[in-house]
DSSP file (Angstrom, degrees, kcal/mol; ACC not computed):
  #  RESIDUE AA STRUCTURE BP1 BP2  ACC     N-H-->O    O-->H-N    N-H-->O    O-->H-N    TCO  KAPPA ALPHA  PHI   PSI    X-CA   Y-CA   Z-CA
    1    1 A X              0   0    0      0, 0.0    18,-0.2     0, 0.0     2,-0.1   0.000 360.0 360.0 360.0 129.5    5.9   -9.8  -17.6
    2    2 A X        -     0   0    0     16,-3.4     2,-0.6     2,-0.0    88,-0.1  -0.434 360.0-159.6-101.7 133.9    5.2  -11.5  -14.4
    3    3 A X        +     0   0    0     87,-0.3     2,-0.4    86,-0.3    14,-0.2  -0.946  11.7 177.0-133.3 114.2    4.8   -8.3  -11.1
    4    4 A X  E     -A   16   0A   0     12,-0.9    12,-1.5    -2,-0.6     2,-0.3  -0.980   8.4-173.1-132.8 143.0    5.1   -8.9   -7.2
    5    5 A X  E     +A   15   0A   0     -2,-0.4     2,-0.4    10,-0.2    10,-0.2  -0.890   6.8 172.8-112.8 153.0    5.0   -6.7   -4.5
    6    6 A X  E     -A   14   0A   0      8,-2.0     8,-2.9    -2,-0.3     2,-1.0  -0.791  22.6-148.8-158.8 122.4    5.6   -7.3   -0.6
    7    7 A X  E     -A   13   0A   0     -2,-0.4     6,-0.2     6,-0.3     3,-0.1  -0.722  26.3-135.6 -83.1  81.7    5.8   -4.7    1.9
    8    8 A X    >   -     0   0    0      4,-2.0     3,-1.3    -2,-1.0     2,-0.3  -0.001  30.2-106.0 -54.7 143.3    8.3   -6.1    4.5
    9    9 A X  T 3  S+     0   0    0     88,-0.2    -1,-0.2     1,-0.2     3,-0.1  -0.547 102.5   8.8 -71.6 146.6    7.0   -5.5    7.7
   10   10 A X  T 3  S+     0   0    0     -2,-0.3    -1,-0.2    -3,-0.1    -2,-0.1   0.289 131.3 108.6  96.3 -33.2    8.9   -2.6    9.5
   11   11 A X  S <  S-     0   0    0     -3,-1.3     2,-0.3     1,-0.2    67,-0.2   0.600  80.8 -89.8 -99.0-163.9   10.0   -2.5    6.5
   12   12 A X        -     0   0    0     65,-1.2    -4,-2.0    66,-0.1     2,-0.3  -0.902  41.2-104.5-128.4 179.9   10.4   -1.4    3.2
   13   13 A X  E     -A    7   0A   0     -2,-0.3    20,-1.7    -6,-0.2     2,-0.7  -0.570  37.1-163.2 -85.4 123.6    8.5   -2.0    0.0
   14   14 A X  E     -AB   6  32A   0     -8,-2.9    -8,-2.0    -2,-0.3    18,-0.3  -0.903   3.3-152.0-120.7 162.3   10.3   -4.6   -2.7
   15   15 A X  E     -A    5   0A   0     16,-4.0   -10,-0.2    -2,-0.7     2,-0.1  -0.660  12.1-177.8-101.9 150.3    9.5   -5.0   -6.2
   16   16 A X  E     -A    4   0A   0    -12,-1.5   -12,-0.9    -2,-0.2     2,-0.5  -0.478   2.1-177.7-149.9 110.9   10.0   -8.2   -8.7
   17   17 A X  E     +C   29   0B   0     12,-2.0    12,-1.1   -14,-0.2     2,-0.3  -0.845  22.8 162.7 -97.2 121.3    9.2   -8.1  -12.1
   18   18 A X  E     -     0   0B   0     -2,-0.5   -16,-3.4    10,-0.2     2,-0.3  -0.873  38.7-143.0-156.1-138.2    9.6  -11.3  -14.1
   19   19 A X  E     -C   26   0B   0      7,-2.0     7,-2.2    -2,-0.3     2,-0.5  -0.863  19.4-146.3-126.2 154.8    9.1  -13.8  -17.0
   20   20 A X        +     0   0    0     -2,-0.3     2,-0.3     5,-0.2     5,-0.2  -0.993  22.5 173.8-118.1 108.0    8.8  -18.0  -16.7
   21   21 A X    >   -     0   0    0     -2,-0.5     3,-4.2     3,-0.3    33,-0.1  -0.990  66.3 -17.6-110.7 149.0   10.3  -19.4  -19.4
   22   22 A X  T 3  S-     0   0    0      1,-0.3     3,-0.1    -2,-0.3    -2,-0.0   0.503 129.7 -48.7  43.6   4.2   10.5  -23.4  -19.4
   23   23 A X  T 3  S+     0   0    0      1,-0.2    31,-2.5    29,-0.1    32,-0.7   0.232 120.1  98.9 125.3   1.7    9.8  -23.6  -15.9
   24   24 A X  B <  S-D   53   0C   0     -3,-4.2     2,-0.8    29,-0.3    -3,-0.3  -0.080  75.8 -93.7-114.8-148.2   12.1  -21.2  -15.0
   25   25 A X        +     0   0    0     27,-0.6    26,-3.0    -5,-0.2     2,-0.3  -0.916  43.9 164.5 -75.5 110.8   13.1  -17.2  -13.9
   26   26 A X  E     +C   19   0B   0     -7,-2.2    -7,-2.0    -2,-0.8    26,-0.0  -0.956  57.8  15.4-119.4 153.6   14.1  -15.5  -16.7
   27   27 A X  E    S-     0   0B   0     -2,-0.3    -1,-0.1     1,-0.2    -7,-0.1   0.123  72.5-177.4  83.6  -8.3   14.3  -11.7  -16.6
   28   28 A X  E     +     0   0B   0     -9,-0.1     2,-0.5    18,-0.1    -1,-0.2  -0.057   8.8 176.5 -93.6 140.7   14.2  -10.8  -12.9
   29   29 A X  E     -C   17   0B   0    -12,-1.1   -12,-2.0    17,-0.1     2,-0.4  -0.991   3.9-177.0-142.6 107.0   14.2   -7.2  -11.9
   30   30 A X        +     0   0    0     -2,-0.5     2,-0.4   -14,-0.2   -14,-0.2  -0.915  17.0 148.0-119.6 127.7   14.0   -6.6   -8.3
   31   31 A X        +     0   0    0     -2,-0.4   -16,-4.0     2,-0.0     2,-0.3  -0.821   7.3 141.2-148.4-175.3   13.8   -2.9   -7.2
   32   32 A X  B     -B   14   0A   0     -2,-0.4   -18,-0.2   -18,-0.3    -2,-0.0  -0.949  62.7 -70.8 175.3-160.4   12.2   -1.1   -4.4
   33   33 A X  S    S+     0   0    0    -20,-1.7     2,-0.3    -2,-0.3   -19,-0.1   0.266  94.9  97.7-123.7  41.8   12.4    1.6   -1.9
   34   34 A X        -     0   0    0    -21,-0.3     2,-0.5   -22,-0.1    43,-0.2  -0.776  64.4-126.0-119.0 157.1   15.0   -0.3    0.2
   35   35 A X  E     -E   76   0D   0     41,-1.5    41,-1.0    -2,-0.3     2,-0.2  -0.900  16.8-168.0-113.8 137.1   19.2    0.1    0.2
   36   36 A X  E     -E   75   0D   0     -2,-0.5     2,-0.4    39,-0.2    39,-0.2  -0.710  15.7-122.7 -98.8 165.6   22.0   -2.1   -0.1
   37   37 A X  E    S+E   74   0D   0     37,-1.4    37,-3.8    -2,-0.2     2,-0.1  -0.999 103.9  34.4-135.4 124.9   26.1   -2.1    0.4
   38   38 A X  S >  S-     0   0    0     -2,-0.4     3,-1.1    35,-0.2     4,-0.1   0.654  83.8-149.8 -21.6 152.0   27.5   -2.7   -1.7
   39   39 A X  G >  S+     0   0    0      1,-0.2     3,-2.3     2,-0.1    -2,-0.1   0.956 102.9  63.0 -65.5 -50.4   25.2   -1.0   -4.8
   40   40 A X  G >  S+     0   0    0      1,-0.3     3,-1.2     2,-0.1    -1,-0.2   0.637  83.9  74.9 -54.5 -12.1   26.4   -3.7   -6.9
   41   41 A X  G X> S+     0   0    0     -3,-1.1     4,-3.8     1,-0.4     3,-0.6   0.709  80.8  70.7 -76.9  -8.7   24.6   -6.4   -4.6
   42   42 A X  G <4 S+     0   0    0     -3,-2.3    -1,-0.4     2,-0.3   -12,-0.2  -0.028 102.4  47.7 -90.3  31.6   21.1   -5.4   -6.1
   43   43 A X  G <> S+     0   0    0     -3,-1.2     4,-0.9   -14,-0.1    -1,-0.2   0.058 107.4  52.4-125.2  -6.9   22.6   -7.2   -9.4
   44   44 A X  H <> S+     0   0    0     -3,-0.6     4,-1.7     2,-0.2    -2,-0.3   0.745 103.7  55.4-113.0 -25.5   23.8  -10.3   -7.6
   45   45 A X  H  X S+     0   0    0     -4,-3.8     4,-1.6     2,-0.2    -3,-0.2   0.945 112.7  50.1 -59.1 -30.3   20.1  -10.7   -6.0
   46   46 A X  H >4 S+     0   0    0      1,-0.2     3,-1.9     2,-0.2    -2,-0.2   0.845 109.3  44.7 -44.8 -79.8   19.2  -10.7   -9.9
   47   47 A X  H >< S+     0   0    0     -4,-0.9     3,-1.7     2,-0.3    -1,-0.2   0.515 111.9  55.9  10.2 -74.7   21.6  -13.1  -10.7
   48   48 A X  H 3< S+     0   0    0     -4,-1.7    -1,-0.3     1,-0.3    -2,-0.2   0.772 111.7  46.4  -2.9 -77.5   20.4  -15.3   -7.5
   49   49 A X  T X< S+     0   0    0     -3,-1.9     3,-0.8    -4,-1.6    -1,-0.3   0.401  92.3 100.5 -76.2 -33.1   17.1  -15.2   -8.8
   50   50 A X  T <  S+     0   0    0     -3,-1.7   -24,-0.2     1,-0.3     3,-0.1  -0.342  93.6   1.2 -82.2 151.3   17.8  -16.1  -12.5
   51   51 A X  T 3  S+     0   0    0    -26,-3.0     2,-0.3     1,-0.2    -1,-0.3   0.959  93.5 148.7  51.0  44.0   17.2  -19.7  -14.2
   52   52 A X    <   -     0   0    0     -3,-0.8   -27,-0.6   -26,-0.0     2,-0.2  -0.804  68.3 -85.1 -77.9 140.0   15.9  -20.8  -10.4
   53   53 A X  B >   -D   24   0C   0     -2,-0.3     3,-0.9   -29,-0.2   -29,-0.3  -0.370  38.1-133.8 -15.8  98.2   13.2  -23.5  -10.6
   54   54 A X  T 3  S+     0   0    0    -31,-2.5    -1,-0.2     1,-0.3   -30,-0.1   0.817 107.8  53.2 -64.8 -27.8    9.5  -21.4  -11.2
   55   55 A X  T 3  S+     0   0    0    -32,-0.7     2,-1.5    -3,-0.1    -1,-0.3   0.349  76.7 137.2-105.2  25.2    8.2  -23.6   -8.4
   56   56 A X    <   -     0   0    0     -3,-0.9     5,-0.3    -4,-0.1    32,-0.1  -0.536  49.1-139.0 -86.8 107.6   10.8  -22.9   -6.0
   57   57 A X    >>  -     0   0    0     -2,-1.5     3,-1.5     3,-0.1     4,-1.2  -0.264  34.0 -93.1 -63.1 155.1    9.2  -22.4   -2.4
   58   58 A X  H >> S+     0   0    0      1,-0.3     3,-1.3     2,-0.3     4,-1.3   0.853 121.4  56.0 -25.2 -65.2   10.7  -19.5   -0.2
   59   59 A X  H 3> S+     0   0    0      1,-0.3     4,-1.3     2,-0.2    -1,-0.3   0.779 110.6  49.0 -67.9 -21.4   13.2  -20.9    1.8
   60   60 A X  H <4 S+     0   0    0     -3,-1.5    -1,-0.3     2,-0.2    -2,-0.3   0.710 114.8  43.1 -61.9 -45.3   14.7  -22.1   -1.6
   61   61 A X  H XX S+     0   0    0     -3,-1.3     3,-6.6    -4,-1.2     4,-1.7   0.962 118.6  48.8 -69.4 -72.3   14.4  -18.3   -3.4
   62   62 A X  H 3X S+     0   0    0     -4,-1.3     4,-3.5    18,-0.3     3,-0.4   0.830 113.4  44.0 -53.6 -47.0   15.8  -16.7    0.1
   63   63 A X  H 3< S+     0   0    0     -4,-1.3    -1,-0.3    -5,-0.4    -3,-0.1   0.582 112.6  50.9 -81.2  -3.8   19.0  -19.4    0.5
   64   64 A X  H <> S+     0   0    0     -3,-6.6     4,-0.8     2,-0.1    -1,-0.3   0.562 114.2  49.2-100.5  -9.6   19.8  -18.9   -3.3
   65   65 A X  H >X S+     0   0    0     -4,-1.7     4,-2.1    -3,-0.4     3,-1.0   0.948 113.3  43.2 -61.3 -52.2   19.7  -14.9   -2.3
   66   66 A X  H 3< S+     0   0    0     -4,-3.5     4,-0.5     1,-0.3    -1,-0.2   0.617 116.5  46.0 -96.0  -2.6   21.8  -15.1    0.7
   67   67 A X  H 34 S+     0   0    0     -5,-0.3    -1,-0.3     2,-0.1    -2,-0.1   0.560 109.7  58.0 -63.8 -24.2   24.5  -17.5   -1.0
   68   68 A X  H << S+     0   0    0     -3,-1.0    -2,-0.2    -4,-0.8    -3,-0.1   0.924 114.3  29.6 -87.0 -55.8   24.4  -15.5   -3.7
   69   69 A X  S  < S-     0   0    0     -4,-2.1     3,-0.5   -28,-0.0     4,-0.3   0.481  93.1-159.3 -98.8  -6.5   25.5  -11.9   -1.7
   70   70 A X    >   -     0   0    0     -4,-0.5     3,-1.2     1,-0.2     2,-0.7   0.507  47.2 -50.1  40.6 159.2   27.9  -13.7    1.3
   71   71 A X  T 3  S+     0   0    0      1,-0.3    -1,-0.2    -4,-0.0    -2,-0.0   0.288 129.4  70.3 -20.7 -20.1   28.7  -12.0    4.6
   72   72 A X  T 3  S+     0   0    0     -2,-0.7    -1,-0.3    -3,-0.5     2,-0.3   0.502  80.9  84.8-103.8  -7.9   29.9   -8.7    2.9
   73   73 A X    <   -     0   0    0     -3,-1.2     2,-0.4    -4,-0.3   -35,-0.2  -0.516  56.5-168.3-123.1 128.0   26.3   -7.3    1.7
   74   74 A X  E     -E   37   0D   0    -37,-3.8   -37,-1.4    -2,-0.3     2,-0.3  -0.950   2.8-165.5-133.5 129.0   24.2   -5.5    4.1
   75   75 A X  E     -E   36   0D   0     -2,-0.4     2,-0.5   -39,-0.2   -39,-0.2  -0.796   5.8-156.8-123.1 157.0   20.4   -4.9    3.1
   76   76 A X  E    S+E   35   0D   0    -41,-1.0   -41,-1.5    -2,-0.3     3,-0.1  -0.900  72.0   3.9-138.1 115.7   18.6   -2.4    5.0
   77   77 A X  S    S+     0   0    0     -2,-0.5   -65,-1.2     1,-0.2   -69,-0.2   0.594 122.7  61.5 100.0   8.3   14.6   -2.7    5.1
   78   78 A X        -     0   0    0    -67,-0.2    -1,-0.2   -43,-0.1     2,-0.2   0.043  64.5-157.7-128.2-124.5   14.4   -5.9    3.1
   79   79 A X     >  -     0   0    0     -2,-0.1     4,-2.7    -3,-0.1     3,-0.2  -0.273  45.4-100.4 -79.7-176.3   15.8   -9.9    3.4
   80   80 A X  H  > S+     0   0    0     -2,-0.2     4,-1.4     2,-0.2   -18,-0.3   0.680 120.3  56.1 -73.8 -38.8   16.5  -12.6    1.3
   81   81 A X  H  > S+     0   0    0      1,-0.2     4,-0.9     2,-0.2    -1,-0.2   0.903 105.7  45.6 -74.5 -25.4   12.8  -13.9    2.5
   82   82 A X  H >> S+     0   0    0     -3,-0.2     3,-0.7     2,-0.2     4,-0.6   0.845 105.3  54.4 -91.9 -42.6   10.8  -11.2    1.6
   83   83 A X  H 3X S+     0   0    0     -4,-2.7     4,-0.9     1,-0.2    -2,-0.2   0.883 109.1  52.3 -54.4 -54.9   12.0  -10.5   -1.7
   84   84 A X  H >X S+     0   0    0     -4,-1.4     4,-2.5     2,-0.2     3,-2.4   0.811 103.2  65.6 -13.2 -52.1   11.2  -14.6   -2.3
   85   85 A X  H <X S+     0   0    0     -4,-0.9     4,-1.6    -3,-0.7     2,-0.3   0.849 105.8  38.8 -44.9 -88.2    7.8  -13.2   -0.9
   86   86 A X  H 3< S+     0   0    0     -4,-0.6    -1,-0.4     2,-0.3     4,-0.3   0.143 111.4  54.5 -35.7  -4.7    7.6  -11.2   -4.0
   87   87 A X  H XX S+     0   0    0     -3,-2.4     4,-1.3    -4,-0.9     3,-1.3   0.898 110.3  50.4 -70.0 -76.0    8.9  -13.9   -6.5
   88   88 A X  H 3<>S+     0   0    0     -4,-2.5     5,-1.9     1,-0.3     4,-0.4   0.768 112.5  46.7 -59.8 -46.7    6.2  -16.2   -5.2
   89   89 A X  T ><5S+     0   0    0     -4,-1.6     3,-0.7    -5,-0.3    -1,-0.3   0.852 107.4  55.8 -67.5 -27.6    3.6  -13.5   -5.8
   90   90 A X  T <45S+     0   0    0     -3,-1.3   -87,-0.3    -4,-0.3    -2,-0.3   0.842 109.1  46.3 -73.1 -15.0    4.8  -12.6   -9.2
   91   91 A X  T 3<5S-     0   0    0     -4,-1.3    -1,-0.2     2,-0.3    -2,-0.2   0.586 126.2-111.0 -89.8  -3.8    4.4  -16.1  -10.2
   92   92 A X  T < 5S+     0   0    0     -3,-0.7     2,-0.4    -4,-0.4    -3,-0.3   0.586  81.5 120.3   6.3  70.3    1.2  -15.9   -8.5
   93   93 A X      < -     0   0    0     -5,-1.9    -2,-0.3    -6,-0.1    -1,-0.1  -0.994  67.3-113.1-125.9 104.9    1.4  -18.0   -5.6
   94   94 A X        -     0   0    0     -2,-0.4    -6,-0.1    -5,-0.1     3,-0.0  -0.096  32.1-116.5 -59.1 140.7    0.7  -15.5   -2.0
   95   95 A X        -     0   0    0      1,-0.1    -1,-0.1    -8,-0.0   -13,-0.1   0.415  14.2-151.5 -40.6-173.8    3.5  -15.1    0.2
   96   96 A X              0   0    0    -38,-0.0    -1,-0.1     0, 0.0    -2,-0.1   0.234 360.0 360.0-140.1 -31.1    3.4  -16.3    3.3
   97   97 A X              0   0    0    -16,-0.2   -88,-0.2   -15,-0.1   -15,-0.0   0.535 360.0 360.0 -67.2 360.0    5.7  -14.0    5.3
């Protein structure tokens, strides 16, 4: 099991624990100390996130996030861009944000 952290700035803390299998996300568990609306939306950023490319650069993790949860999803103390930030450090590749 694969761990990133990123502490948004402002912000709150998010979590992603996962696995590369065949090049890809398998597993992905994203948690933190941040809230969403709907609750159910913390299960479509998994979703997002699974069987994506393991060499997917940020803007590519953040724009399958925010396709994923459409207009109706409100995150508070996180984006689409920092959790990437944490994907890309669990895979170990630094953030940039």
């Amino acid at each position: 099991m694969m761990h990133g952290e990123y502490k948004i700035p402002g912000g709150k803390l998010v979590v992603v624990d996962l696995e590369q299998r065949d090049g890809r996300l398998h597993g992905v568990r994203v948690s933190g100390d941040f809230f969403l609306e709907p609750d159910t939306a913390l299960g479509e950023i998994n979703a997002a996130l699974e069987g994506l490319p393991a060499d997917s650069d940020e803007t590519a993790i953040g724009d399958a996030i925010e396709r994923r949860l459409g207009p109706d999803v409100h995150m508070y103390g996180i984006t689409a861009q920092g959790v990437a930030v944490a994907v890309r450090r669990a895979l170990g590749a630094e953030g940039t944000a």
